[in-house]
Gaussian input, Z-matrix of N, CA and C with variables (Angstrom, degrees):
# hf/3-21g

backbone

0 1
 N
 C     1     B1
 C     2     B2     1     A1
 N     3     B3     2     A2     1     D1
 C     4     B4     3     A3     2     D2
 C     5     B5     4     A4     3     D3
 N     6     B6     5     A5     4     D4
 C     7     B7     6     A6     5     D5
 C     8     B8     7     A7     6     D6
 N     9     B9     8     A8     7     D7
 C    10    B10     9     A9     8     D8
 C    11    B11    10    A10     9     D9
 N    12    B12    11    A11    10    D10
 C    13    B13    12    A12    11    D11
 C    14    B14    13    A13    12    D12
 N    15    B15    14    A14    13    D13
 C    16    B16    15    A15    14    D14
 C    17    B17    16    A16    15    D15
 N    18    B18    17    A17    16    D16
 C    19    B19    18    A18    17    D17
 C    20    B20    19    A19    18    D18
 N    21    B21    20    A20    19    D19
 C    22    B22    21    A21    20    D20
 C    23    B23    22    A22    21    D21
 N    24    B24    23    A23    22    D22
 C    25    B25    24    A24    23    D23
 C    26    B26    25    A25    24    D24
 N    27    B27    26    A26    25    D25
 C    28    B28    27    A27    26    D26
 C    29    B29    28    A28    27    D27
 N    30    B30    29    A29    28    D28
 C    31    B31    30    A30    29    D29
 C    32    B32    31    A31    30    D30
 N    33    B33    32    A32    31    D31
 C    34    B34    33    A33    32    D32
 C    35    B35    34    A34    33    D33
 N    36    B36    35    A35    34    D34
 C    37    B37    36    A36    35    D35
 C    38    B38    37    A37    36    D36
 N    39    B39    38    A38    37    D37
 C    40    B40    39    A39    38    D38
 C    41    B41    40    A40    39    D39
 N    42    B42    41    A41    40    D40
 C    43    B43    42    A42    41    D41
 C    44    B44    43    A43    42    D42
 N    45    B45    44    A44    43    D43
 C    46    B46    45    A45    44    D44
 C    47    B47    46    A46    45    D45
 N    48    B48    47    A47    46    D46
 C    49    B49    48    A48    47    D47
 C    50    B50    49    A49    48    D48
 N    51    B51    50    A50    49    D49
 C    52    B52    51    A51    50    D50
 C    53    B53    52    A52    51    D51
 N    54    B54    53    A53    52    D52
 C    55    B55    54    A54    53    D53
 C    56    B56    55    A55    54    D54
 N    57    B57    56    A56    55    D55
 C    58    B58    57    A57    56    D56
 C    59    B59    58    A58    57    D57
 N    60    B60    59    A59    58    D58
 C    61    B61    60    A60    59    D59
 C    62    B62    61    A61    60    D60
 N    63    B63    62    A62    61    D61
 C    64    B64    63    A63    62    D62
 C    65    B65    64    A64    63    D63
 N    66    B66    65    A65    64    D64
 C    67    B67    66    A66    65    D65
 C    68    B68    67    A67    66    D66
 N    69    B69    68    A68    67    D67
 C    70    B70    69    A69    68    D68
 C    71    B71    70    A70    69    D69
 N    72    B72    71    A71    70    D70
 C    73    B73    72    A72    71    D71
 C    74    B74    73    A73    72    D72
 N    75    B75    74    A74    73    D73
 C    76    B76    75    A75    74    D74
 C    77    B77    76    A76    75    D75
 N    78    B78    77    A77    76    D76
 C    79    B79    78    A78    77    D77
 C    80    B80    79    A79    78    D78
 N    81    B81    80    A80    79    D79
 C    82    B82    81    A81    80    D80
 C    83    B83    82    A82    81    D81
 N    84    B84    83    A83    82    D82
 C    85    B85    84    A84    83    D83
 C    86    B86    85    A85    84    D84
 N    87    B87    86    A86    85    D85
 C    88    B88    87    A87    86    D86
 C    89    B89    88    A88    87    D87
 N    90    B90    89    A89    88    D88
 C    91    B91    90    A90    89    D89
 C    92    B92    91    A91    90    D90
 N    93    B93    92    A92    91    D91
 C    94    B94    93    A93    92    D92
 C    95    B95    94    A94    93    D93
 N    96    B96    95    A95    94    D94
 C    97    B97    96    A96    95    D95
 C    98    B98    97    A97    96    D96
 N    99    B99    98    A98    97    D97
 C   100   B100    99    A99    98    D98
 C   101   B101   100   A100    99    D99
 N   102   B102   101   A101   100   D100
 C   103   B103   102   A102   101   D101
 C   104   B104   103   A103   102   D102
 N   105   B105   104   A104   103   D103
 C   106   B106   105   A105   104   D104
 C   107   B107   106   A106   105   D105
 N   108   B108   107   A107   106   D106
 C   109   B109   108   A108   107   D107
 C   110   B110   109   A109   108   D108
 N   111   B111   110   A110   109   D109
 C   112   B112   111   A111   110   D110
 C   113   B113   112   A112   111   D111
 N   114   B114   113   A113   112   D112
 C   115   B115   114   A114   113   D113
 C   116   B116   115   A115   114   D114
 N   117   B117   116   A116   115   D115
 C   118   B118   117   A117   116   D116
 C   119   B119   118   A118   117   D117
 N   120   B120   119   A119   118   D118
 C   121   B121   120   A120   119   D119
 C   122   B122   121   A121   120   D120
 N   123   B123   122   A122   121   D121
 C   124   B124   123   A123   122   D122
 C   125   B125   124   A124   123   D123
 N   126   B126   125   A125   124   D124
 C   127   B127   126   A126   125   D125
 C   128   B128   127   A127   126   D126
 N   129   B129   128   A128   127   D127
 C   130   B130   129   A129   128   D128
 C   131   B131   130   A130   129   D129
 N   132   B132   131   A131   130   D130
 C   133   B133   132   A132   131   D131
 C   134   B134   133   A133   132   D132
 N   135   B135   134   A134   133   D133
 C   136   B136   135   A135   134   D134
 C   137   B137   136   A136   135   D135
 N   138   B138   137   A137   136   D136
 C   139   B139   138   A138   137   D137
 C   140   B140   139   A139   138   D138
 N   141   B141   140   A140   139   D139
 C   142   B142   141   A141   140   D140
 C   143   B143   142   A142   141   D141
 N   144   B144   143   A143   142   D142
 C   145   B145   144   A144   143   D143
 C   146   B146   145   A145   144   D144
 N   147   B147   146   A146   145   D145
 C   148   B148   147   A147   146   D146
 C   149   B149   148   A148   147   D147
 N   150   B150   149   A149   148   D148
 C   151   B151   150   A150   149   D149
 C   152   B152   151   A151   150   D150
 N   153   B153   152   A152   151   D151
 C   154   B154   153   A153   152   D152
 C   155   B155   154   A154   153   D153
 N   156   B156   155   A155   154   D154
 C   157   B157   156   A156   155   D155
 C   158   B158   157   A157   156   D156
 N   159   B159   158   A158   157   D157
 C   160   B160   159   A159   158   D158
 C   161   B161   160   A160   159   D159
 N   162   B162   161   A161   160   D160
 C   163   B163   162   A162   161   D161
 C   164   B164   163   A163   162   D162
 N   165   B165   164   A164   163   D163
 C   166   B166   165   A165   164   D164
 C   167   B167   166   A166   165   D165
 N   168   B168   167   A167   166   D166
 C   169   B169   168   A168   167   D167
 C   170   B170   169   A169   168   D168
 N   171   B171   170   A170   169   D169
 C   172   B172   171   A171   170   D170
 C   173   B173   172   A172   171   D171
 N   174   B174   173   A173   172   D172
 C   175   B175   174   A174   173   D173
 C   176   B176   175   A175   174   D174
 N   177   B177   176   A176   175   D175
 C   178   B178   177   A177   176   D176
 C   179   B179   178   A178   177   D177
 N   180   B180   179   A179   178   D178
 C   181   B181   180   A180   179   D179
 C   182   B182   181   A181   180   D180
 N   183   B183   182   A182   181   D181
 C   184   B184   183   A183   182   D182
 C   185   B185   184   A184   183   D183
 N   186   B186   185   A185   184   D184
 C   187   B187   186   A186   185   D185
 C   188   B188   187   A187   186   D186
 N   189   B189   188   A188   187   D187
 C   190   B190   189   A189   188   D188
 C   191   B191   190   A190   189   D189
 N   192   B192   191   A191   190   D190
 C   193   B193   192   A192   191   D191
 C   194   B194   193   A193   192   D192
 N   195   B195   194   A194   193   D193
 C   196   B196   195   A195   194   D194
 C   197   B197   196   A196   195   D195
 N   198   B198   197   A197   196   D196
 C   199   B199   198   A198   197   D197
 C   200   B200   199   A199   198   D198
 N   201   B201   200   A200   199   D199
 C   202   B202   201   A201   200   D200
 C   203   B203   202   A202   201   D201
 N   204   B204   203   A203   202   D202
 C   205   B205   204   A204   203   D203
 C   206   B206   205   A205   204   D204
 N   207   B207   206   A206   205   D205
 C   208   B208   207   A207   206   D206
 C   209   B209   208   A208   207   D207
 N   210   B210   209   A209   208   D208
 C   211   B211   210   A210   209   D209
 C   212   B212   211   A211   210   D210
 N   213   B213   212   A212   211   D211
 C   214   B214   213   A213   212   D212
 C   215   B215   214   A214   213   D213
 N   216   B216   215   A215   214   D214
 C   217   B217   216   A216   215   D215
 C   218   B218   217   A217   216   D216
 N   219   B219   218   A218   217   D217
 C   220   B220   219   A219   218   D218
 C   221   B221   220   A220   219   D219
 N   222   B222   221   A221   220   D220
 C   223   B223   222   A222   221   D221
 C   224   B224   223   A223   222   D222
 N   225   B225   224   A224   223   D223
 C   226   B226   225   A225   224   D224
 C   227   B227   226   A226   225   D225
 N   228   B228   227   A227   226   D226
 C   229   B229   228   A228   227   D227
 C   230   B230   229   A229   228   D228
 N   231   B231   230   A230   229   D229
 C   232   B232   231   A231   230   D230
 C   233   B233   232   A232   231   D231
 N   234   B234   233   A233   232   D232
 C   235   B235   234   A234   233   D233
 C   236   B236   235   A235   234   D234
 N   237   B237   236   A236   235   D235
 C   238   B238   237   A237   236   D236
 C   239   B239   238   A238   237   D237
 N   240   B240   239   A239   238   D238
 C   241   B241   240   A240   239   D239
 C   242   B242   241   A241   240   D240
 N   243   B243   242   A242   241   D241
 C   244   B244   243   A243   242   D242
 C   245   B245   244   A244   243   D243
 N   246   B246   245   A245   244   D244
 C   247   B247   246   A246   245   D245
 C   248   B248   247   A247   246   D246
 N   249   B249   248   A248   247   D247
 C   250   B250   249   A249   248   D248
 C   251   B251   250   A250   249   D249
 N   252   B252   251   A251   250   D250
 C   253   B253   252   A252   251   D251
 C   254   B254   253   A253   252   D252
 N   255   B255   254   A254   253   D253
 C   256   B256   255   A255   254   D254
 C   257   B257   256   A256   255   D255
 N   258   B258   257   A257   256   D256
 C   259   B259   258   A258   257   D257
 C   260   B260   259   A259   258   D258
 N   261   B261   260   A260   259   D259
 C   262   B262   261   A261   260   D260
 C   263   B263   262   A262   261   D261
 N   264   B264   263   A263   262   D262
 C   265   B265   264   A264   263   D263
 C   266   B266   265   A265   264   D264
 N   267   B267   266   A266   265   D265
 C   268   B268   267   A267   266   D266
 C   269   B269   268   A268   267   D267
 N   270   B270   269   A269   268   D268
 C   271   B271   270   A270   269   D269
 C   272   B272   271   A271   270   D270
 N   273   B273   272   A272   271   D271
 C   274   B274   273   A273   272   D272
 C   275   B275   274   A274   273   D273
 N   276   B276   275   A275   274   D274
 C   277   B277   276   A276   275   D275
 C   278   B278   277   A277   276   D276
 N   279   B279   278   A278   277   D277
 C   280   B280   279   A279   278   D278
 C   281   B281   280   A280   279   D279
 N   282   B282   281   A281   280   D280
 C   283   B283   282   A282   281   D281
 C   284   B284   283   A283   282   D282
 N   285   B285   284   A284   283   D283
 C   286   B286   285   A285   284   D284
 C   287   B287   286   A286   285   D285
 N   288   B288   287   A287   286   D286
 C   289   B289   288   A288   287   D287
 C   290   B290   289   A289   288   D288
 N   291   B291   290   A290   289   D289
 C   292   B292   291   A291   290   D290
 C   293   B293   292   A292   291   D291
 N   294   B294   293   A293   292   D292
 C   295   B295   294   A294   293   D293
 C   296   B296   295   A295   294   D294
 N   297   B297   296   A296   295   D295
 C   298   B298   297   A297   296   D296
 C   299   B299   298   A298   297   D297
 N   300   B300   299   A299   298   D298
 C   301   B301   300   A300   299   D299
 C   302   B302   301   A301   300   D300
 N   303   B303   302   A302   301   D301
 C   304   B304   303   A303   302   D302
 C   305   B305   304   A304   303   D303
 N   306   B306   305   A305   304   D304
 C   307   B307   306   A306   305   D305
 C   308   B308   307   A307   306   D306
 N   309   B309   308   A308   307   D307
 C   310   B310   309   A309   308   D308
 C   311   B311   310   A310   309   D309
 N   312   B312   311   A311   310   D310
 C   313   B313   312   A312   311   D311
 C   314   B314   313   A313   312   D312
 N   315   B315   314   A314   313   D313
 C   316   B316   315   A315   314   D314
 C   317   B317   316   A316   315   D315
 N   318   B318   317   A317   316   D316
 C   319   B319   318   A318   317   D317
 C   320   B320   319   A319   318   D318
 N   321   B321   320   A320   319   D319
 C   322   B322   321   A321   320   D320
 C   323   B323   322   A322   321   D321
 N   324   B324   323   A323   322   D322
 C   325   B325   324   A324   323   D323
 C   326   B326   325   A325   324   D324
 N   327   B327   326   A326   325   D325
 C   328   B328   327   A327   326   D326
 C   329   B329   328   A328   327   D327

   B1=1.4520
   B2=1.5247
   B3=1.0406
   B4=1.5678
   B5=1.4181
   B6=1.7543
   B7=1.2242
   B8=1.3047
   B9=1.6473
   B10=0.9978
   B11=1.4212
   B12=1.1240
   B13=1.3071
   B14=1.6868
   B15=1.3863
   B16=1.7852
   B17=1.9245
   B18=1.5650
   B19=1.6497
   B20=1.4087
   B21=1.0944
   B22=1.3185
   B23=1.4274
   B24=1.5284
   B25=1.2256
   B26=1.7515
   B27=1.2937
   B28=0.9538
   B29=1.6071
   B30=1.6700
   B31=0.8205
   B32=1.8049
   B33=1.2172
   B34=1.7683
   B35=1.5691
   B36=1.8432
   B37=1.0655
   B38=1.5715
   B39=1.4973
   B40=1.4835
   B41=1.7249
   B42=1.1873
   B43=1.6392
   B44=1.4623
   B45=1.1168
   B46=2.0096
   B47=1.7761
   B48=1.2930
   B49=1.4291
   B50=1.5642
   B51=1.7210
   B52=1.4469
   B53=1.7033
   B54=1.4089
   B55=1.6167
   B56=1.3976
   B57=1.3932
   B58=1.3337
   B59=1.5132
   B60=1.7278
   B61=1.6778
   B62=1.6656
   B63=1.4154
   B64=1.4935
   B65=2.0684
   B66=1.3003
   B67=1.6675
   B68=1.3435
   B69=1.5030
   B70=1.8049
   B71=0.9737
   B72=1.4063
   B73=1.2456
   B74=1.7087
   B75=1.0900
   B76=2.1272
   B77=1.4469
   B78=0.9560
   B79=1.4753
   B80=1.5798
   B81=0.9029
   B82=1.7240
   B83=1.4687
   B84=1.3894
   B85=1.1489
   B86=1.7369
   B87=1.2016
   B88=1.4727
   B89=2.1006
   B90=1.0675
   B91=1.7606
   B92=1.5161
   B93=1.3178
   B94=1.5532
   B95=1.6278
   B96=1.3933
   B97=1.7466
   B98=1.6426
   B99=0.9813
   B100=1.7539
   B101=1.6478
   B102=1.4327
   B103=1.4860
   B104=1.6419
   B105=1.3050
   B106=1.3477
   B107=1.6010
   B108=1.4585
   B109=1.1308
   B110=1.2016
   B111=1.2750
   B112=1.4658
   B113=1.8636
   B114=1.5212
   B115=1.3136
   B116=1.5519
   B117=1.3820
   B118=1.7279
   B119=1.1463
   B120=0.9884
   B121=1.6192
   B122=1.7291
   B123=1.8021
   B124=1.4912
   B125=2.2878
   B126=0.8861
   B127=1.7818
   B128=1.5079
   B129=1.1817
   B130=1.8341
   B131=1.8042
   B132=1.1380
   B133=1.3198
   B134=1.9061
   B135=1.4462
   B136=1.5154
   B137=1.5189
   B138=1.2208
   B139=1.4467
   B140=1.9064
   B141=1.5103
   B142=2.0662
   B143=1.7604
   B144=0.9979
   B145=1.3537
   B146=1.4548
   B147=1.5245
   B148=1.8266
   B149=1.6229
   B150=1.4069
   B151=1.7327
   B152=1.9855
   B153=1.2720
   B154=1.8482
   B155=1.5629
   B156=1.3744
   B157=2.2632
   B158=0.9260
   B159=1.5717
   B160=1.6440
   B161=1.0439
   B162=1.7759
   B163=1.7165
   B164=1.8934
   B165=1.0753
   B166=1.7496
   B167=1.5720
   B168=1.1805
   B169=1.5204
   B170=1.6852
   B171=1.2207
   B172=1.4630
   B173=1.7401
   B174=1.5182
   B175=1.3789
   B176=1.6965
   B177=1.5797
   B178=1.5037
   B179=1.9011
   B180=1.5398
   B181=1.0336
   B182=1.5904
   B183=1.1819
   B184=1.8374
   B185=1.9025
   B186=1.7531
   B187=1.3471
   B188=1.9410
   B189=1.4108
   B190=1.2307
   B191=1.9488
   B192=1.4377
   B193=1.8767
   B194=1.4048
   B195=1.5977
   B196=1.8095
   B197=1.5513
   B198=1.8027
   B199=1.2443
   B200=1.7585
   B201=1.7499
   B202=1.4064
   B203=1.3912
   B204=1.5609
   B205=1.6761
   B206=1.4999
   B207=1.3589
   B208=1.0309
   B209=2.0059
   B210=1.5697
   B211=1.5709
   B212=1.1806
   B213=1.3083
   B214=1.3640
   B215=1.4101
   B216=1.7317
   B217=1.2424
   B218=1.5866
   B219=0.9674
   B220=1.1961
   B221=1.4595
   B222=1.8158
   B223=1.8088
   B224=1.4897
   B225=1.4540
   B226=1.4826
   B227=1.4124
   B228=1.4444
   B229=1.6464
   B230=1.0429
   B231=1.3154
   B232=1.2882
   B233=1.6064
   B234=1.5259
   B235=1.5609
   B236=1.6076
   B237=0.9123
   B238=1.3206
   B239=1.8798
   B240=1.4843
   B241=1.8705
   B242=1.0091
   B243=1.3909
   B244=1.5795
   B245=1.3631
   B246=1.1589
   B247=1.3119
   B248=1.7231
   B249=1.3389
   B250=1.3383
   B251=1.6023
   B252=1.2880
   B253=1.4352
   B254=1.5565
   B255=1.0788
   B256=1.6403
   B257=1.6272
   B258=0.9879
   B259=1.7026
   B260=1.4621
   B261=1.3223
   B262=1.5176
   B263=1.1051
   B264=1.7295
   B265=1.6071
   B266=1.3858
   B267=1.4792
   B268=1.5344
   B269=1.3463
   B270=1.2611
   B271=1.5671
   B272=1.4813
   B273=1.4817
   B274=1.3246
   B275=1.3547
   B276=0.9350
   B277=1.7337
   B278=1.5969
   B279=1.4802
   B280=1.2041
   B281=1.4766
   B282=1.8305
   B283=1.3399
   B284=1.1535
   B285=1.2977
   B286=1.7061
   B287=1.2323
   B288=2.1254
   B289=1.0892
   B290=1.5574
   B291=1.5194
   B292=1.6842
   B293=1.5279
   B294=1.0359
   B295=1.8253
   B296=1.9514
   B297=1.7947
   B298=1.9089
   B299=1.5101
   B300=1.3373
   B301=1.7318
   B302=1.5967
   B303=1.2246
   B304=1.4496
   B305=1.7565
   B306=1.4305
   B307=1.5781
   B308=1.3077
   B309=1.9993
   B310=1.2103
   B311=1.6923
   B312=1.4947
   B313=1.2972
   B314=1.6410
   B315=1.3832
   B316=1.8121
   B317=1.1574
   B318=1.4489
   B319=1.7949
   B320=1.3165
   B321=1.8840
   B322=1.1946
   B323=1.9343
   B324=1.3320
   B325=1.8315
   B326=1.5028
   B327=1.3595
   B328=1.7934
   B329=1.4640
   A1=110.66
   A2=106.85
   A3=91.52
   A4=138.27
   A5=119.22
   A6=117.34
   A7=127.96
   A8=135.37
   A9=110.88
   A10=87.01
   A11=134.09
   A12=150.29
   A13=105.07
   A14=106.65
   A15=107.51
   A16=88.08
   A17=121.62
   A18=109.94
   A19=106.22
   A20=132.84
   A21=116.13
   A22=128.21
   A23=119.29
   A24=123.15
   A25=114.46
   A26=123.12
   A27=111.09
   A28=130.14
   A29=128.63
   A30=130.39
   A31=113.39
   A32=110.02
   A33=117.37
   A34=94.58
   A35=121.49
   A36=107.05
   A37=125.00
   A38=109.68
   A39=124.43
   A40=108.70
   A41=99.11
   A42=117.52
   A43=99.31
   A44=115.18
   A45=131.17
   A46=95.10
   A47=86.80
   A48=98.33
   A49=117.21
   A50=119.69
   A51=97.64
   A52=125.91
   A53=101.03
   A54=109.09
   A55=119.34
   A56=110.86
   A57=100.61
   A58=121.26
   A59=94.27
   A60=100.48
   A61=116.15
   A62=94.21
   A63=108.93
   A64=94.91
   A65=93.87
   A66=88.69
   A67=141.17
   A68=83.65
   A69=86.29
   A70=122.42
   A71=125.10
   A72=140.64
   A73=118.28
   A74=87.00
   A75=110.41
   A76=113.80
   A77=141.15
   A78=141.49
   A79=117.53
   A80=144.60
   A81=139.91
   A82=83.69
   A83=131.74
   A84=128.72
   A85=98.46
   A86=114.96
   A87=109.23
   A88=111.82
   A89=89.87
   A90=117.27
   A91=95.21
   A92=109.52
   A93=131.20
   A94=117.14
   A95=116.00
   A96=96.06
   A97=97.89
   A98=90.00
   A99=111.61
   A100=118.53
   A101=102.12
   A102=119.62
   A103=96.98
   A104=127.25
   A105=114.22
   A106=95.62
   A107=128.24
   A108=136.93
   A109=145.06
   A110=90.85
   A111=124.17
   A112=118.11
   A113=105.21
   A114=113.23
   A115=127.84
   A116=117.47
   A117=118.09
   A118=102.93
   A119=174.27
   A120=169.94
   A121=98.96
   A122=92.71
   A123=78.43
   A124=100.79
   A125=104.74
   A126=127.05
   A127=119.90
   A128=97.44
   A129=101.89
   A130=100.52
   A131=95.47
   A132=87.81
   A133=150.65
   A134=86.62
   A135=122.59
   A136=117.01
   A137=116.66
   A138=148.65
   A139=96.23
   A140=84.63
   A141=87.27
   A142=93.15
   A143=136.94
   A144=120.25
   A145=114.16
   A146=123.40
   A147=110.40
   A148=87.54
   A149=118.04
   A150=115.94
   A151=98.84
   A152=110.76
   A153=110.53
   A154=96.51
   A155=104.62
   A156=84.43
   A157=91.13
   A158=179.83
   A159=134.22
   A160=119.15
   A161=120.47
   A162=97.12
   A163=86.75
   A164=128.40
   A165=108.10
   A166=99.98
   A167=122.31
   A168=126.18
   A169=96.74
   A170=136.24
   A171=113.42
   A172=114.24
   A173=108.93
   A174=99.73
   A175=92.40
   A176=140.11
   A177=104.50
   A178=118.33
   A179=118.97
   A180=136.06
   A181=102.94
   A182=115.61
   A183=130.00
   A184=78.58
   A185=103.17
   A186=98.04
   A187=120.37
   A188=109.46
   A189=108.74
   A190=112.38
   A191=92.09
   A192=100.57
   A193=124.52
   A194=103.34
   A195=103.31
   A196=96.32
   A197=112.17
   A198=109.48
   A199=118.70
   A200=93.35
   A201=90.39
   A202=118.45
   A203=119.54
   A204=129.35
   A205=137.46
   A206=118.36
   A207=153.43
   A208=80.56
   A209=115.43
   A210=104.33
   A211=103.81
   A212=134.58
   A213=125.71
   A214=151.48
   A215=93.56
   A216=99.85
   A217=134.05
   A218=142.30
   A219=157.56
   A220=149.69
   A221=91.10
   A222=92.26
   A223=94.27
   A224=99.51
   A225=98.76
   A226=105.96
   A227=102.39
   A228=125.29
   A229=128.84
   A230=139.01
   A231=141.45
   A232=115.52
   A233=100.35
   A234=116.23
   A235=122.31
   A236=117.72
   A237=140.77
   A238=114.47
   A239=98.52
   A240=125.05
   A241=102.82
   A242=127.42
   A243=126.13
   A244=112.78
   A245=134.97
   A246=121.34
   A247=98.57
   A248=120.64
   A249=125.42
   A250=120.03
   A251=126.66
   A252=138.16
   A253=102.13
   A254=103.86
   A255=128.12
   A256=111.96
   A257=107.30
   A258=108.62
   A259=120.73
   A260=122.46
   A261=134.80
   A262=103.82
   A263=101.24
   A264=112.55
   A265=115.65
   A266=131.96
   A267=143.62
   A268=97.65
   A269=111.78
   A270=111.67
   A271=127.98
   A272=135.64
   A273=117.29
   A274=91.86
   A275=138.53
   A276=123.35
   A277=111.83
   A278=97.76
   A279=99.76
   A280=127.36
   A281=118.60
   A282=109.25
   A283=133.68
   A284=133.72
   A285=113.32
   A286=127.09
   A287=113.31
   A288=91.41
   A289=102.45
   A290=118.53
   A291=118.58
   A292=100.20
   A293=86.29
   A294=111.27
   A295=82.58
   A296=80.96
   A297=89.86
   A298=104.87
   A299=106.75
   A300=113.00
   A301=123.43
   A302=90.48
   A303=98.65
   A304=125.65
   A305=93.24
   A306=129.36
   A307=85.59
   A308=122.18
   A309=113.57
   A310=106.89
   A311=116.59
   A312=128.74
   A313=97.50
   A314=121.76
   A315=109.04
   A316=125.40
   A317=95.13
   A318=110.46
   A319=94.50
   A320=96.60
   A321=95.46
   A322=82.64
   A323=103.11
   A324=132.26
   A325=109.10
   A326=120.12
   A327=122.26
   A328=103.79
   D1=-52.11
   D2=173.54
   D3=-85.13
   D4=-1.42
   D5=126.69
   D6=-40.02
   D7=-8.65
   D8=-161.60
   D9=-120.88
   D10=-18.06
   D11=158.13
   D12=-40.80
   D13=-56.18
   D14=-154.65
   D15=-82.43
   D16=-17.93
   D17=170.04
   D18=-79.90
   D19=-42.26
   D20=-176.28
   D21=-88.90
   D22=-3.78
   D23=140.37
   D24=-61.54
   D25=-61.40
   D26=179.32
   D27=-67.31
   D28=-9.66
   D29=154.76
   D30=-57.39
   D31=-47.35
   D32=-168.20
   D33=-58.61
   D34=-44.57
   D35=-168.93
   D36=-73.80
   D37=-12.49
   D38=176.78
   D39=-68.06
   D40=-49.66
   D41=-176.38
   D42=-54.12
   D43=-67.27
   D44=165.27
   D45=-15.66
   D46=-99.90
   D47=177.83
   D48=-22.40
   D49=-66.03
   D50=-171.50
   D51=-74.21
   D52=-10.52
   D53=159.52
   D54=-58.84
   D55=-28.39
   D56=-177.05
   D57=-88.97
   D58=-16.04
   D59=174.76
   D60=-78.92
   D61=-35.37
   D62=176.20
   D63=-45.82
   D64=-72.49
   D65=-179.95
   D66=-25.58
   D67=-43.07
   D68=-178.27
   D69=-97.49
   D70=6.96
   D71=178.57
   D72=-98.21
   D73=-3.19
   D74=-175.68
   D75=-55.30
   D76=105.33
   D77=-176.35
   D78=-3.63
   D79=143.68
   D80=151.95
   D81=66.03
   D82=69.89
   D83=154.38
   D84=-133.67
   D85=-90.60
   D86=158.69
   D87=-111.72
   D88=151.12
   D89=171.40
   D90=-74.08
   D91=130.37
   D92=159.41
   D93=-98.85
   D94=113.08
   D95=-179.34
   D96=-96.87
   D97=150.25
   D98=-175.38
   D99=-46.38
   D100=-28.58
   D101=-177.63
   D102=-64.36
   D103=-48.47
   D104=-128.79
   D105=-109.71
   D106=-12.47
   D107=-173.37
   D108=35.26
   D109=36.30
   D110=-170.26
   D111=-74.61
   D112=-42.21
   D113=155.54
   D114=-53.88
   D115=-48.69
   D116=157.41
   D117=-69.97
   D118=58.03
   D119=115.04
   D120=-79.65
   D121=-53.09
   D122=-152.94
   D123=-80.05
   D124=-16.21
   D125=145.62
   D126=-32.42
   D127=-35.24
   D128=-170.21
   D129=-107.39
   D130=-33.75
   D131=166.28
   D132=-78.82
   D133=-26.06
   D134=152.46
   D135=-55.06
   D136=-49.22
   D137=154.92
   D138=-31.40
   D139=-94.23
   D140=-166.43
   D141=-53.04
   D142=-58.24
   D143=-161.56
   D144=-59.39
   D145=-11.27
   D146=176.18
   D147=-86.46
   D148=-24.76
   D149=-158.50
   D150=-74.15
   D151=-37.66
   D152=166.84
   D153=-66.67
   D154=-72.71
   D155=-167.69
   D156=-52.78
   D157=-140.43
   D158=-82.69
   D159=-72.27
   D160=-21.70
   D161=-175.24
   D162=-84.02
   D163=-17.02
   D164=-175.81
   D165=-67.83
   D166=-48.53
   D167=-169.43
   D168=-68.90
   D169=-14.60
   D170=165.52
   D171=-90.74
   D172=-23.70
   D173=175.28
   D174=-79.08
   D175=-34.24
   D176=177.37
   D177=-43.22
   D178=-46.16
   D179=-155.20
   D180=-73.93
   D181=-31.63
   D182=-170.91
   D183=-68.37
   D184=-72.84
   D185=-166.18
   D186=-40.49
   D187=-56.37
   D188=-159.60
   D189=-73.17
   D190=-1.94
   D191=156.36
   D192=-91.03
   D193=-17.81
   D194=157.02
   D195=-53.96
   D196=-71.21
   D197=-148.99
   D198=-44.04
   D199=-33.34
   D200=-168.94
   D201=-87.35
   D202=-3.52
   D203=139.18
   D204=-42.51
   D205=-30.00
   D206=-126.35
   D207=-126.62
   D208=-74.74
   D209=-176.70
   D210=-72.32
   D211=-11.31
   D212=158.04
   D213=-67.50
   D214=4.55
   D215=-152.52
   D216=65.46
   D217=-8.21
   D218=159.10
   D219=-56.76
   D220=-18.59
   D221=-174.33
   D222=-75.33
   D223=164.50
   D224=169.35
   D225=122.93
   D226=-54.00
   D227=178.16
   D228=-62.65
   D229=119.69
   D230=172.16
   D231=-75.29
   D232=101.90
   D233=177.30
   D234=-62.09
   D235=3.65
   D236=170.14
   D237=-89.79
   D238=-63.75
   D239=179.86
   D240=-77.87
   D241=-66.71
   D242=-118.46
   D243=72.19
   D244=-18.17
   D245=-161.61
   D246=-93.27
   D247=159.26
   D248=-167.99
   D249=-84.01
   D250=107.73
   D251=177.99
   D252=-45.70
   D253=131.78
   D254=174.05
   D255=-47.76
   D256=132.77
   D257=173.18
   D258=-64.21
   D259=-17.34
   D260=165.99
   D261=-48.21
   D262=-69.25
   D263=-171.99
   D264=-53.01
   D265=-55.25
   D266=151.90
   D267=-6.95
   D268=-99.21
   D269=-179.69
   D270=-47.35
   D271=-19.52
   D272=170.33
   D273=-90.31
   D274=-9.82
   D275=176.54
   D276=-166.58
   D277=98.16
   D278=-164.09
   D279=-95.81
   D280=13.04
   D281=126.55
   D282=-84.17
   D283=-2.77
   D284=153.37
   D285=-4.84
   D286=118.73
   D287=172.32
   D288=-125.99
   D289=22.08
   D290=163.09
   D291=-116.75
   D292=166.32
   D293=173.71
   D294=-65.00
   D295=-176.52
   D296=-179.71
   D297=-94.00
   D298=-29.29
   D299=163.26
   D300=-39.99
   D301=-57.03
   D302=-179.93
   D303=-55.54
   D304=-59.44
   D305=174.03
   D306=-37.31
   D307=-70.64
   D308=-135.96
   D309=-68.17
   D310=-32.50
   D311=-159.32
   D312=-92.22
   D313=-22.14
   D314=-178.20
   D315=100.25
   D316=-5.34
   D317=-171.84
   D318=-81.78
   D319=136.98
   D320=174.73
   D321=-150.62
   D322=126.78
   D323=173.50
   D324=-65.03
   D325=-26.68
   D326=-163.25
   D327=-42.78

């Protein structure tokens, strides 16, 4: 849970951030001269920061399908197999929901 806490804080703060670049970048606010490229800079950066709030907002979403595995009886299971994901794997990433077999090859049974 509180991994999922420290992504969606840090997603809100990415989002923050590119709102605020979005802002200042708003027409008739400041002039960019072409030389100095300072206007695409601040463009590319606005850029990677919506591109982290989505990968944080997909690890919230990875996580909160553990949780809902979990009242289901279900974590553990390889949604792919059926057969039961390794406790290694559990612990380096503990929404996993294929084995590493599965994951690695793409196969997916659903």
């Amino acid at each position: 849970m509180a991994e999922r806490g420290r992504y969606t804080q840090h997603a809100e703060f990415l989002e923050a951030e590119a709102d605020q670049l979005a802002r200042d970048r708003e027409p008739g606010d400041v002039q960019f001269d072409e030389e100095s490229g300072e206007g695409d800079s601040i463009a590319v950066e606005r850029d990677r920061d919506l591109q982290l709030s989505a990968q944080a907002r997909a690890a919230i979403q990875e996580i909160d399908a553990a949780l809902e595995r979990i009242k289901k009886d279900t974590y553990g299971i390889c949604a792919a197999s059926g057969l039961l994901i390794p406790k290694e794997r559990l612990e380096a990433i503990p929404h996993a929901d294929m084995r590493v077999e599965e994951k690695a090859t793409g196969m997916s049974w659903r």
